[in-house]
C-alpha positions as a Markdown table, in Angstrom:
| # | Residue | x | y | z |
|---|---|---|---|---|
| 1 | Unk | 0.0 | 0.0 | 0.0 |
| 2 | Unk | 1.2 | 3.7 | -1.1 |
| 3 | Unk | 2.8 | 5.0 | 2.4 |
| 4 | Unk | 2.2 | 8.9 | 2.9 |
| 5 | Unk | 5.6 | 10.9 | 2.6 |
| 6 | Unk | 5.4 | 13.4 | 5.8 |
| 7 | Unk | 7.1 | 16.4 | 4.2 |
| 8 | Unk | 8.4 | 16.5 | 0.6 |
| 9 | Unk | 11.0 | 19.3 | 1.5 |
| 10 | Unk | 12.6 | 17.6 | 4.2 |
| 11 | Unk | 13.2 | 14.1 | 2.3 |
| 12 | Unk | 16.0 | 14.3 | -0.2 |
| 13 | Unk | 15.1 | 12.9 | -3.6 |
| 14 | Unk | 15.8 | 9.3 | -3.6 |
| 15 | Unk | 14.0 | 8.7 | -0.3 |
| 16 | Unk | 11.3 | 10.2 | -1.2 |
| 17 | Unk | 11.4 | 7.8 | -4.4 |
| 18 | Unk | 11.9 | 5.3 | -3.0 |
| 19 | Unk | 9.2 | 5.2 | -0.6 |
| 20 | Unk | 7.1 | 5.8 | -3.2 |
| 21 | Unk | 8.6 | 3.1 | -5.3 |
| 22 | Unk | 7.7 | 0.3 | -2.6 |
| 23 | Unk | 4.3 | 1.1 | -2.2 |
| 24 | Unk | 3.8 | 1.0 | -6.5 |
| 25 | Unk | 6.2 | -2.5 | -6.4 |
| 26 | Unk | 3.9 | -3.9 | -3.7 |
| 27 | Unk | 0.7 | -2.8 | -5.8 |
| 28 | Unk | 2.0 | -4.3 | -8.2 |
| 29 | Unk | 2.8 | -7.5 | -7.2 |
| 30 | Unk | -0.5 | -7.6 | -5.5 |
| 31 | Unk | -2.4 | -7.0 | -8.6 |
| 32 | Unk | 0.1 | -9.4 | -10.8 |
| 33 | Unk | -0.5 | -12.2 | -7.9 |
| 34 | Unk | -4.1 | -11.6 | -8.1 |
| 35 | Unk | -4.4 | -12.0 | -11.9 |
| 36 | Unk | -2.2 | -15.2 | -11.6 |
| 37 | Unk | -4.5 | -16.8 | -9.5 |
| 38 | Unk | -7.7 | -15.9 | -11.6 |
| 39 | Unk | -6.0 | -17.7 | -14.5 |
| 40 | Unk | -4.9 | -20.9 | -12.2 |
| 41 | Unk | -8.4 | -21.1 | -11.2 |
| 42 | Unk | -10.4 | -20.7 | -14.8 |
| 43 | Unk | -8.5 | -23.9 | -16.0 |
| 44 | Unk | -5.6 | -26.6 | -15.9 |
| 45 | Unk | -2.6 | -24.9 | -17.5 |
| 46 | Unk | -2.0 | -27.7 | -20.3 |
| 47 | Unk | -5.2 | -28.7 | -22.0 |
| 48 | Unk | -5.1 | -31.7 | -24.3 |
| 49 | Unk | -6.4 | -31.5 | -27.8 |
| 50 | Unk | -10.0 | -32.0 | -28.8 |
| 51 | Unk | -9.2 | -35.5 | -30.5 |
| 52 | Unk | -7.5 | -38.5 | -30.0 |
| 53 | Unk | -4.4 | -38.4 | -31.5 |
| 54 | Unk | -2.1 | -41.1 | -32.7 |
| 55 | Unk | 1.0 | -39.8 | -31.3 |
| 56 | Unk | -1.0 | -39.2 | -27.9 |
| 57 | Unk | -2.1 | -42.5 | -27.1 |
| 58 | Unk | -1.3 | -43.4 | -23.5 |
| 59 | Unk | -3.5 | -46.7 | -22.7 |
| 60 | Unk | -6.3 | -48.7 | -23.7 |
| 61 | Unk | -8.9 | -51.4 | -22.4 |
| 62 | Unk | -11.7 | -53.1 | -24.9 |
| 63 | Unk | -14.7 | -53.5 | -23.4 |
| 64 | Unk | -16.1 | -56.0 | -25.9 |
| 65 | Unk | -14.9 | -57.3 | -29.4 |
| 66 | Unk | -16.4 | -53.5 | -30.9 |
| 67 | Unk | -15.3 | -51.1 | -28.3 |
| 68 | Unk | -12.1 | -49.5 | -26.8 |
| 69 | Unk | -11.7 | -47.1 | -24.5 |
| 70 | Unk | -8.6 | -44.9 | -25.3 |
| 71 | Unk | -7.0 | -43.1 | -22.8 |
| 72 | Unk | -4.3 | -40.5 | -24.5 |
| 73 | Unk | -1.1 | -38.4 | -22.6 |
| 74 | Unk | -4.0 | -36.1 | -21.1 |
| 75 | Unk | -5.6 | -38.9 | -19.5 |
| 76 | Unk | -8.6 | -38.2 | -21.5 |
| 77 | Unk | -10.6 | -41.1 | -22.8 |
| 78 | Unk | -12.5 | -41.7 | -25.4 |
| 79 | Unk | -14.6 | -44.4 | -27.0 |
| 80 | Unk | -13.8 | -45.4 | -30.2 |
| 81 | Unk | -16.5 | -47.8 | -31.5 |
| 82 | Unk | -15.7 | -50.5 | -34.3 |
| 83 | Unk | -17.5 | -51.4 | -37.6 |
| 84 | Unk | -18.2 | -54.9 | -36.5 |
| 85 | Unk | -16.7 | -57.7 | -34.5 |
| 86 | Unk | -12.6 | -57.6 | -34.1 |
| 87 | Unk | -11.7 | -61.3 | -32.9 |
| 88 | Unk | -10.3 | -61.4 | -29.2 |
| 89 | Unk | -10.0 | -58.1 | -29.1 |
| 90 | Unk | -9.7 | -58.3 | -24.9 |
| 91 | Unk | -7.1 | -60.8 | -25.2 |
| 92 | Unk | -4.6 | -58.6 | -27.4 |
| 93 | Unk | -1.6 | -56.9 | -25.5 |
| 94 | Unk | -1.2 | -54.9 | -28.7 |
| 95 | Unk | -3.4 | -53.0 | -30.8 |
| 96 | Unk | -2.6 | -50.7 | -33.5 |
| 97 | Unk | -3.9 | -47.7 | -34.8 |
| 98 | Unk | -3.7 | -46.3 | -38.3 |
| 99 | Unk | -5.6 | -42.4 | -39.6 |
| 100 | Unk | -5.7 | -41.9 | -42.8 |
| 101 | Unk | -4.3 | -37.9 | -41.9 |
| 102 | Unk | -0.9 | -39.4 | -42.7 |
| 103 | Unk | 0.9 | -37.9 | -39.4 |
| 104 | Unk | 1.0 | -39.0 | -36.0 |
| 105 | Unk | -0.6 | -35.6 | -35.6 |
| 106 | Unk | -3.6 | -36.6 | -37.0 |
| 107 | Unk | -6.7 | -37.4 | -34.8 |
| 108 | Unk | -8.2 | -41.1 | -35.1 |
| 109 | Unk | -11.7 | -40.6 | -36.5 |
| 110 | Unk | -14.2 | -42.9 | -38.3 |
| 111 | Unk | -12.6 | -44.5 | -41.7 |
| 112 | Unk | -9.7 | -45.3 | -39.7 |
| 113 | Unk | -8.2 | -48.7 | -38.6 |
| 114 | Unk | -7.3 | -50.8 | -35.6 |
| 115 | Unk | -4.9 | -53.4 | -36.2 |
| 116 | Unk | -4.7 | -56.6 | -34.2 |
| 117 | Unk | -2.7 | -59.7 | -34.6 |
| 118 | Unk | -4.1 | -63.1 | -34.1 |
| 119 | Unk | -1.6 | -66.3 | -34.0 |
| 120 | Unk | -2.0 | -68.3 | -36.9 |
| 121 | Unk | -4.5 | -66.1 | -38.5 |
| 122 | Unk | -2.4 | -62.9 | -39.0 |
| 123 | Unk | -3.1 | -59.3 | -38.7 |
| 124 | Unk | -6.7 | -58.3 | -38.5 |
| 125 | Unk | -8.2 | -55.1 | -39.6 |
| 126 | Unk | -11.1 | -53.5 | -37.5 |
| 127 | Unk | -12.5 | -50.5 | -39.1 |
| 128 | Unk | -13.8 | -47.7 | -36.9 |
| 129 | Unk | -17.1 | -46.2 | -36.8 |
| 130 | Unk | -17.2 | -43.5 | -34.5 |
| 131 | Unk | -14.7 | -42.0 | -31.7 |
| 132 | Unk | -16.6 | -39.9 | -28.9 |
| 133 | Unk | -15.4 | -38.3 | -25.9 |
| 134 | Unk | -15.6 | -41.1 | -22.9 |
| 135 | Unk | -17.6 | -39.2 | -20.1 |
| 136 | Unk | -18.2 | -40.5 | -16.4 |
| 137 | Unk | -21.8 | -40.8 | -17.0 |
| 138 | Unk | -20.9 | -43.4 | -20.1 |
| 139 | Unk | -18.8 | -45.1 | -17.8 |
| 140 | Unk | -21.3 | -45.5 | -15.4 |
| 141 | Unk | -23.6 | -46.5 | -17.8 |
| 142 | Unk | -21.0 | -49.2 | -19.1 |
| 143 | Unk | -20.2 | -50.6 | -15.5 |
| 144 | Unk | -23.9 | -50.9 | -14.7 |
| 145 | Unk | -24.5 | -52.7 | -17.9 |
| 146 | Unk | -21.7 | -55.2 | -17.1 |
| 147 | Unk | -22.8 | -55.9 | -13.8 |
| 148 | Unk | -26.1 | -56.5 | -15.4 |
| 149 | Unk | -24.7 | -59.0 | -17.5 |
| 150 | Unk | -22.7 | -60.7 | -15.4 |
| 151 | Unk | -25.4 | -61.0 | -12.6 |
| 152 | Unk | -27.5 | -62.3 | -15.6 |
| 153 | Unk | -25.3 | -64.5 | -16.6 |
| 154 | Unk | -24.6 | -66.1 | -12.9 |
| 155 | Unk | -28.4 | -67.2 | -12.7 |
């Protein structure tokens, strides 16, 4: 805060400057402090792009033989949905992904592939239909749908 200088003739100049100085440099840091925190709070500092991106892909777990969930570097996931069946698509500990954008830059989208390898059959292409942000109410919607299943399939 700007402190009152008693008596401008009896400080020499850079006192006088100084003083006010400090009270400007504190103001400012105040407001520059202020304005930082308004930014920290609107959003996270590194957002991830809108799509999945090739280069970007961190994880992934199929929840049937015509749906993955893709988790990229963000820890976004999405769903990426398959034309039709992909054989043991669970049981893969590798999956591939090809766009047709030509760069690892290029966001998986439908058109594309997914690329598994069977023994003794050879690579398999699953063609993709549809990629959509994965949200927690599809999740939930997924887990209840599973438990469903799996009660139904116990009786």
């Amino acid at each position: 805060m700007l402190q009152p200088v008693p008596d401008l003739e009896r400080c020499d100049k850079l006192t006088c400057e100084g003083r006010l100085s400090k009270g400007i440099g504190a103001m400012k840091k105040h407001i520059l402090l202020a304005a930082g925190l308004c930014l920290f709070a609107a959003g996270p500092a590194v957002a991830g792009p809108k799509c999945l991106q090739i280069d970007s892909i961190y994880n992934w777990k199929a929840l049937d033989n015509k749906t993955l969930i893709v988790e990229d570097d963000w820890h976004q996931k999405f769903k990426v949905s398959l034309m039709s069946y992909c054989p043991d698509l669970a049981f893969n500990e590798r999956i591939a992904f090809r766009a047709f954008g030509g760069t690892r830059l290029s966001c998986v989208s439908a058109g594309d592939d997914v690329y598994t390898h069977q023994l003794g059959i050879g690579r398999q292409r699953c063609p993709v239909s549809k990629v959509e942000f994965y949200t927690p109410e599809m999740q939930k919607a997924d887990t209840d749908a599973a438990a469903a299943k799996k009660a139904a399939e116990e009786h």
